[in-house]
C-alpha positions as CSV (number, residue, x, y, z in Angstrom):
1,X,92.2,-46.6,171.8
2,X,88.7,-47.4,173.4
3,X,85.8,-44.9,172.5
4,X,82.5,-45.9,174.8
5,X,81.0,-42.9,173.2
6,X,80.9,-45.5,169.8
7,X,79.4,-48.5,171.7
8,X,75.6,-49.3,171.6
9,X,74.0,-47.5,174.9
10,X,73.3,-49.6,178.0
11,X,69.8,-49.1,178.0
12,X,69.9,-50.1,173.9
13,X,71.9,-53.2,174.9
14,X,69.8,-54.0,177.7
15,X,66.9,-54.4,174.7
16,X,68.9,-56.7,172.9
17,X,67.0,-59.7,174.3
18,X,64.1,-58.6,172.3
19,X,66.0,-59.0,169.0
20,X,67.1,-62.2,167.4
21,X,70.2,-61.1,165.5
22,X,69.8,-64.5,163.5
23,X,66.6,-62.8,161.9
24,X,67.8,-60.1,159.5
25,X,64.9,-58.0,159.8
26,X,65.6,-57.8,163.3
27,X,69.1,-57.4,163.1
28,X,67.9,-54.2,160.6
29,X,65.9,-52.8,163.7
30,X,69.4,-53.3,165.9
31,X,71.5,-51.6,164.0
32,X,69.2,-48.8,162.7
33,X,68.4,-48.1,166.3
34,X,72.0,-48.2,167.2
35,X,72.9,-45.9,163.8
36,X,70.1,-43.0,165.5
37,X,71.3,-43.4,169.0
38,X,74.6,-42.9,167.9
39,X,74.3,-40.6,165.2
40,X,71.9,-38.5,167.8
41,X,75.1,-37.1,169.8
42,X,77.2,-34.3,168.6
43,X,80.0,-36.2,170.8
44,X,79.7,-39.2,169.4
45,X,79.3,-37.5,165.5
46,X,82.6,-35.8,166.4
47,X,84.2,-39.3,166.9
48,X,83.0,-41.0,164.4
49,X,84.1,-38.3,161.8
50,X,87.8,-38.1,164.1
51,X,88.2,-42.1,163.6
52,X,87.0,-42.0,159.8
53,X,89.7,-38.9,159.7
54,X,92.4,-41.5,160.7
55,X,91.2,-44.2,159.0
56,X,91.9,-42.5,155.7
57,X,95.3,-42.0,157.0
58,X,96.0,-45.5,158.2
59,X,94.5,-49.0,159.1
60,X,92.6,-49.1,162.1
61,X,90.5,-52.0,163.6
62,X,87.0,-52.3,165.3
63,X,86.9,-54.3,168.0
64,X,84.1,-56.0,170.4
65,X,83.4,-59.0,172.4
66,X,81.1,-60.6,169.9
67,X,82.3,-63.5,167.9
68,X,79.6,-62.5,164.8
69,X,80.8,-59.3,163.3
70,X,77.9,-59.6,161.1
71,X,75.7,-59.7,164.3
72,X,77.6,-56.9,166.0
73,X,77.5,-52.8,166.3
74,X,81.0,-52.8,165.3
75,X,79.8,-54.0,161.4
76,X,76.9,-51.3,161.3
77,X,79.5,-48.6,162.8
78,X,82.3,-49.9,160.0
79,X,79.6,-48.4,157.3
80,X,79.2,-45.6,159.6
81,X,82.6,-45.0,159.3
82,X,83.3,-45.4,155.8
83,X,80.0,-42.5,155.2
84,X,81.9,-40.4,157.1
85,X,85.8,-41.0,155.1
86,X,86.7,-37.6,153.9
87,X,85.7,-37.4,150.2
88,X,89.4,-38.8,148.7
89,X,88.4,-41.9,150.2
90,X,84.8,-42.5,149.3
């Protein structure tokens, strides 16, 4: 299933060029900008807890055009994720 509500925003994206995700402390600034944006709607909270929901329930996969994972939203939102497992899980 595909949830754009999950993805970084376009005008967030559109910043990237100002970070260099080979500099951690940047990287940091990403994905802590990413983690409010996405964390900021009640839309995208409900979807985050719904995919951490069936996580706990079976495997699922994160999945985005960057080759990095480690320089990529979807490694940030796998923590997200995991925060949000229902308490068995944690």
């Amino acid at each position: 299933m595909w949830f754009p509500v999950l993805a970084p925003s376009a005008k967030l994206l559109s910043q990237l060029k100002e970070f260099d995700l080979e500099n951690p402390a940047k990287r940091k600034t990403f994905f802590d900008r990413y983690e409010k944006e996405l964390m900021a709607s009640a839309e995208a909270r409900q979807t985050v807890e719904f995919v951490a929901e069936v996580a706990a329930r079976t495997p699922i996969s994160i999945g985005c055009f960057c080759a990095d994972e480690s320089r990529c939203h979807r490694a940030r939102l796998f923590e997200i994720i995991q925060e949000h497992a229902p308490d068995e899980r944690k």
